[in-house]
KEKE-3310 file (N, C-alpha, C; in steps of 0.2 Angstrom, whole numbers, plus 5000, padded with zeros to 4 digits):
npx = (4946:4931:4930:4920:4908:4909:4897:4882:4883:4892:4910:4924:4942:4950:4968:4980:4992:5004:5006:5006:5017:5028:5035:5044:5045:5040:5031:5031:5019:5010:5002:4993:5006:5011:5021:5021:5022:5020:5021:5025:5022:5033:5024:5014:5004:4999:5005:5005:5012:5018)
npy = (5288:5283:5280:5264:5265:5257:5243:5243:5248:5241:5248:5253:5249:5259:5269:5277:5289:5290:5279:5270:5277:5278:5286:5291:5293:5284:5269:5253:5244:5227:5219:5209:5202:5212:5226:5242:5258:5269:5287:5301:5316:5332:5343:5338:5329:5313:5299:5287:5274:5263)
npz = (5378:5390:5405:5411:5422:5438:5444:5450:5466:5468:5473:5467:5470:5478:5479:5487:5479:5487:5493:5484:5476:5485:5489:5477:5460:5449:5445:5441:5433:5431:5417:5411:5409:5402:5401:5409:5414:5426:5431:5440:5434:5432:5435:5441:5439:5432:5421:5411:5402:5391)
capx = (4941:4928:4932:4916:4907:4907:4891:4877:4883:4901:4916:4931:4948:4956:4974:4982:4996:5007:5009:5010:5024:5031:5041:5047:5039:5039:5031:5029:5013:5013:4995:4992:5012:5014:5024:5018:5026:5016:5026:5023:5025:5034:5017:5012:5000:4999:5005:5004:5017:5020)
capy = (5283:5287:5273:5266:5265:5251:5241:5249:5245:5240:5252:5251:5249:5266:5267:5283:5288:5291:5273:5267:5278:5276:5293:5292:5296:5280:5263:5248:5238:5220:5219:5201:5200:5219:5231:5245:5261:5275:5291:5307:5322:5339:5347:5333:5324:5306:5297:5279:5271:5254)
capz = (5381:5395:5409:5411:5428:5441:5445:5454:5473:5470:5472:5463:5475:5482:5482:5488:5474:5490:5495:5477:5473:5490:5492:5472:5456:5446:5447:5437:5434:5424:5417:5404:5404:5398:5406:5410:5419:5430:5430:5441:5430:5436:5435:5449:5433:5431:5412:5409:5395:5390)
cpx = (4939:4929:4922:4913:4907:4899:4888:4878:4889:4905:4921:4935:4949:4960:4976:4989:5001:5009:5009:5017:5029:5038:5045:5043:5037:5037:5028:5022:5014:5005:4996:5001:5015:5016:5022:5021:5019:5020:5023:5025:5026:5028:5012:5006:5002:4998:5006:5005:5018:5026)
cpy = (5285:5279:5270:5263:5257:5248:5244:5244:5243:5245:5250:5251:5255:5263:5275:5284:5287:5283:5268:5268:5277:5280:5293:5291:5291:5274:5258:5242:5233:5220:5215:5202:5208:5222:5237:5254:5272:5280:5298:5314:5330:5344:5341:5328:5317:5303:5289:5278:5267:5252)
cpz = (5388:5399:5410:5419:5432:5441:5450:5461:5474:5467:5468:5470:5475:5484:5481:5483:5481:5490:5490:5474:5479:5490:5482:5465:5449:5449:5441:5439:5427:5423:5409:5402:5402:5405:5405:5416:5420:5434:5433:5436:5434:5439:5441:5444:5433:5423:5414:5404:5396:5387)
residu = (UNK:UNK:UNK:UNK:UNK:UNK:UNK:UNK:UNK:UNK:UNK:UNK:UNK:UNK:UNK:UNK:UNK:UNK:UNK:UNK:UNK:UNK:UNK:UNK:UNK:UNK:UNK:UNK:UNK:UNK:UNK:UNK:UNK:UNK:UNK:UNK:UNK:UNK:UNK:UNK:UNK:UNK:UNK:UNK:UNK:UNK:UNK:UNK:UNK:UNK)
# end
């Protein structure tokens, strides 16, 4: 799925992965209730499981 762009003149938010992971390589997002976990991969890659 191709994400699809913002509106013409508004950004999306920038978040640096650094101060998300905050020195470790997992973190959890709640999104409508669901759990959601954002996982560094050895290869330095970013995966998203639920």
């Amino acid at each position: 799925m191709i994400p699809t762009p913002p509106p013409a003149g508004k950004q999306p938010p920038v978040y640096q992965s650094q101060e998300l992971f905050q020195g470790g390589k997992v973190v959890l997002i709640v999104h409508q209730g669901r759990e959601y976990w954002l996982r560094i991969t050895n290869a330095g890659k970013l995966i998203l499981t639920a």
